[in-house]
C-alpha positions in Angstrom: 90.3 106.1 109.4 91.7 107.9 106.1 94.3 109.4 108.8 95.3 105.8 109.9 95.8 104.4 106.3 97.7 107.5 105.0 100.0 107.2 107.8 100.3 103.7 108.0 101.1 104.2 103.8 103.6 107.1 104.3 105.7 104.4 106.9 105.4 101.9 104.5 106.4 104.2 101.7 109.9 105.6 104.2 110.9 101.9 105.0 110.8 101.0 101.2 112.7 104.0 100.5 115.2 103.5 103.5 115.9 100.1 102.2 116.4 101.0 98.8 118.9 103.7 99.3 120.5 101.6 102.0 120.9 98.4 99.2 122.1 100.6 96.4 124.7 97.4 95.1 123.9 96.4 91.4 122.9 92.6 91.0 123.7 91.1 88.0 121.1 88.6 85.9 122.6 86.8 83.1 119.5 85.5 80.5 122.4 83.7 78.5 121.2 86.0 75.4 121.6 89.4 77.5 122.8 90.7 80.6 120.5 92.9 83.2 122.1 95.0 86.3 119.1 96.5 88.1 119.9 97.8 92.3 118.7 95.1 94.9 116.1 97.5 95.7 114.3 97.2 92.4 115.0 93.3 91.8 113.5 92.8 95.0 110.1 95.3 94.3 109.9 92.8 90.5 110.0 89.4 92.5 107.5 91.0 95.5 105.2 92.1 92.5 105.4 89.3 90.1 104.7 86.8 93.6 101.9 89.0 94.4 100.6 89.0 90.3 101.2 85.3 90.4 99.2 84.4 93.1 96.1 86.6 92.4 96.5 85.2 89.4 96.5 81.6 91.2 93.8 82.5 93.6 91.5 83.3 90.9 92.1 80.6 88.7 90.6 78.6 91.7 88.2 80.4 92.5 87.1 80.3 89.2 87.0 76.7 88.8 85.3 76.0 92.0 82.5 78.3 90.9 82.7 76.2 87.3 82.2 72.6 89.5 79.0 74.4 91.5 77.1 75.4 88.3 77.7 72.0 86.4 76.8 70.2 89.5 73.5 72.3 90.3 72.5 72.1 86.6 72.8 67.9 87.0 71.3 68.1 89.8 67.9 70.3 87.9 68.1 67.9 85.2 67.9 65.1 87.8 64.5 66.4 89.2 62.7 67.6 85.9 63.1 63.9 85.0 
């Protein structure tokens, strides 16, 4: 199984690699107080990670409150049948 996942890690790894040498081109990003040229490679790696840190962050956050609803509603519902 280890095999498998290396493997399958080392592809993943060569693509990523193959597409960044392959979209080399500088992309421009003007903030309006500063201007940022990073390769298409790289912007595209900071928007997959910030969309993947985003919606862990997301996923949790509503998790979280679901978990927040449960406890209030069992502790009303304990209170309910010690009265």
């Amino acid at each position: 199984m280890r095999l498998i996942i290396a493997l399958v890690l080392i592809f993943v790894v060569a693509v990523g690699l193959v597409f960044g040498a392959l979209n080399a081109d500088l992309v421009s990003y003007d903030f309006g107080s500063g201007q940022l040229a990073v390769p298409k490679g790289a912007a595209l790696l900071a928007a997959l990670l910030l969309g993947w840190v985003l919606g862990g962050l997301t996923a949790w956050l509503g998790a979280r409150a679901g978990l927040k609803r449960r406890r209030k509603a069992r502790r009303g519902k304990g209170s309910a049948e010690q009265a």
